[in-house]
N, C-alpha and C positions, 0 to 999 in steps of 0.2 A: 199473401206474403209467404205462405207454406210453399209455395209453387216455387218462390223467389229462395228459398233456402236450399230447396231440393235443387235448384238449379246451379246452384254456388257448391253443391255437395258433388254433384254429375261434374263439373267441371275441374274439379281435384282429382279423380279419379284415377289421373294420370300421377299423382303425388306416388315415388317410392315408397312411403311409409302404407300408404292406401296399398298399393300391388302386394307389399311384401305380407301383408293381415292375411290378403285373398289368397296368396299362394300357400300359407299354415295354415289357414281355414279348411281349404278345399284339403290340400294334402292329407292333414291330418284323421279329414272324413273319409279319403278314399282309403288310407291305410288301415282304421277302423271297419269300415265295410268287406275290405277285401278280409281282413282278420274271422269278422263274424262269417263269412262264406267259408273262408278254409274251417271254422270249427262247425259249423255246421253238416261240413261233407265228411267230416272227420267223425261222428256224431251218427251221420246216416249210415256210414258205413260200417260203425261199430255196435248198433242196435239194430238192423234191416239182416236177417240173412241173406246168403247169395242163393238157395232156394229154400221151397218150403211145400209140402204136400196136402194136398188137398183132395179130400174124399170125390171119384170121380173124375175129378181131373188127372190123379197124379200128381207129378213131380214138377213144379215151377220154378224155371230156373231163373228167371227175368225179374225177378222181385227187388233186386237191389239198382238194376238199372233203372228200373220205372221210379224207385224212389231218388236215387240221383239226379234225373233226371227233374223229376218234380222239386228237389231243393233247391237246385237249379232256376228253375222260374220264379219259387218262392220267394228268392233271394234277389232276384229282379224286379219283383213287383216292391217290397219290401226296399231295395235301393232307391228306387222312384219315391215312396211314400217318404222315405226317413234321409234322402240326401243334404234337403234343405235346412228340416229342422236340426240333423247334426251338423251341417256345418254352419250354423247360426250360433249352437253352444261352442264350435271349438272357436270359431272366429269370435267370439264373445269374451274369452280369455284375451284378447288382444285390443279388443276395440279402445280402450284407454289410449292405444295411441294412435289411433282414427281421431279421437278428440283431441289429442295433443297438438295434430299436426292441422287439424283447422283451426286450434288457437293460433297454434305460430302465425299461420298464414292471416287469418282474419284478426283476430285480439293480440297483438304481440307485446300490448302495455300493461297484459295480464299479469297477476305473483305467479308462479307453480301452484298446481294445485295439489293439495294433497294423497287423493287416488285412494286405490285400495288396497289393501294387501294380496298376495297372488292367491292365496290360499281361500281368501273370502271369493274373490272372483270366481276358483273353481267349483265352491258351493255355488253361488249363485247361477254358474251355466248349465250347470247339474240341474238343478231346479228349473230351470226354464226350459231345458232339452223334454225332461218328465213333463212338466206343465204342458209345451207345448203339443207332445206327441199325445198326449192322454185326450187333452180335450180337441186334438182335430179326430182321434179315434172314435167320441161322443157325437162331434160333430155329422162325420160321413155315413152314419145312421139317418142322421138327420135329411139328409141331403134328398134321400130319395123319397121326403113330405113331403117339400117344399119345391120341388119341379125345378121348374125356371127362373124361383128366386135363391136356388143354388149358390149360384158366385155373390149374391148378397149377402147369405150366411159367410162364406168364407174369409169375405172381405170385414165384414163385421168383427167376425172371433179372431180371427190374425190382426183386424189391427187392433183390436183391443190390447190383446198380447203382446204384440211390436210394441206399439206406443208406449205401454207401459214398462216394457224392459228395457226400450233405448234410453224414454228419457230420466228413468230411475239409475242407469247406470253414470250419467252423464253430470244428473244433478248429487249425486253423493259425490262424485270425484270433490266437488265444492260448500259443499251442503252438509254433507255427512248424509247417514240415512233419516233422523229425524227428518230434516229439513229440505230433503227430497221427494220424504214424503207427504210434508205438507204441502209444496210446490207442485205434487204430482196431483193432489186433492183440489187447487186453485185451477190447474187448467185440462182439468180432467177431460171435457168435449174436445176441446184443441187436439190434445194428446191423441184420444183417441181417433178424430179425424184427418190426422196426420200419419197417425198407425195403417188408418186403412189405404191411405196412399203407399205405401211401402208395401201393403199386403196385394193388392194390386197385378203387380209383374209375377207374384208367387210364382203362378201359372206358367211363366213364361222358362223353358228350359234354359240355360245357359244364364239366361239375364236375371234367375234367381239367384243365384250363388255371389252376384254383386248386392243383392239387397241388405245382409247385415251391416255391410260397413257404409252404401248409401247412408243405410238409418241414422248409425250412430253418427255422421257426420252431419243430416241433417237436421238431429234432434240438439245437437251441440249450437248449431247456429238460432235454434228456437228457443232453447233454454236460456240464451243470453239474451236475446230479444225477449222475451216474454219476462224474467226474473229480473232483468235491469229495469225495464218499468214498473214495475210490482213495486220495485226497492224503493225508485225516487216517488212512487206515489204515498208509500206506507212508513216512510223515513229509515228504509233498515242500512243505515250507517254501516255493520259490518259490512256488505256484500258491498255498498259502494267503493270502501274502500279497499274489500279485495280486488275490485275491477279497475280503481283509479290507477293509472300507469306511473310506473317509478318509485 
């Protein structure tokens, strides 16, 4: 059934409200990066002299170019590592309406959901931006243990990650955070093997920068499947009747 949701989520993709996330998302990450590159060379060039002397050698005049140069790469390698997971937090200020527009499209006998404030949103992508980058930082230590079970680890800790920020974000829009958090506690393996599906393509260039908003579309179509069962099994009256139409 997770197959069946991601595949309902790939197939919106074409959804305006979908393109328009992807194109703030990405944008906002490349404006960010080209930012930290300009202050960076701004930085090298104002701490690095353009020579420096050295007993023996003399006078070195190449010092600021070699270190240019080297920010330079630094700053590529470092784009590579942090593209994804910034444009995961900036695209993550937005994903609210990744879930809007699979309600319209799929549940449209839904009320409005209440959402979050913009301001809580930007702590929470803040936090996940840190969360995520620190612990793949822990991770890639790790990587060179574990050999060949490398992309297990990866897949493990990013879906862990994924899962639990899509469908935390998805289930408060309706839930609030308590009752996100207990929903997120009830299908916790789910979650998390649905995370590692999304964590997945990480790898893949281009076809990562679709992964946040995949998620949140396809954690929106599991939260209602999963939490509208939960409901009618446990009798929770409120959710029913947020979800009964009209």
């Amino acid at each position: 059934m997770i197959l069946a949701d991601f595949g309902k989520a790939l197939a919106q993709m074409v959804d305006r409200r979908f393109l328009r996330v992807l194109l703030l998302g990405v944008g906002l990450t490349l404006l960010l990066l080209a930012g930290l590159y300009g202050l960076t060379f701004w930085l090298v060039g104002w701490l690095v002299p353009e020579a420096i002397s050295l007993p023996y050698f003399g006078e070195i005049s190449w010092v600021d170019d070699v270190a240019s140069v080297a920010s330079v790469l630094l700053m590529l390698v470092l784009s590579v590592f942090l593209m994804v997971p910034v444009a995961s937090a900036f695209t993550g200020l937005f994903l609210e309406d990744v879930a809007e527009a699979v309600e319209a499209e799929h549940y449209p006998g839904l009320p409005p959901a209440d959402g979050l404030p913009w301001s809580e949103a930007l702590v929470d992508s803040a936090q996940f931006l840190v969360l995520i980058v620190a612990v793949n930082a822990v991770a890639l230590t790790l990587y060179f243990f574990v050999g060949p079970l490398a992309p297990f680890l990866f897949w493990a800790v990013n879906g862990f990650l994924l899962g639990r920020e899509y469908f935390s974000m998805v289930a408060m829009r309706r839930l609030g955070r308590s009752g996100a958090r207990a929903a997120r506690h009830r299908h916790r393996l789910k979650i998390w093997g649905a995370g590692a599906l999304m964590a997945a393509p990480l790898t893949i260039p281009v076809v990562n920068l679709f992964i946040p908003i995949l998620g949140a579309a396809t954690f929106t179509h599991l939260f209602h499947r999963w939490e509208g069962q939960a409901a009618r099994r446990s009798d929770r009256t409120a959710y029913r009747d947020r979800s009964r139409p009209g």
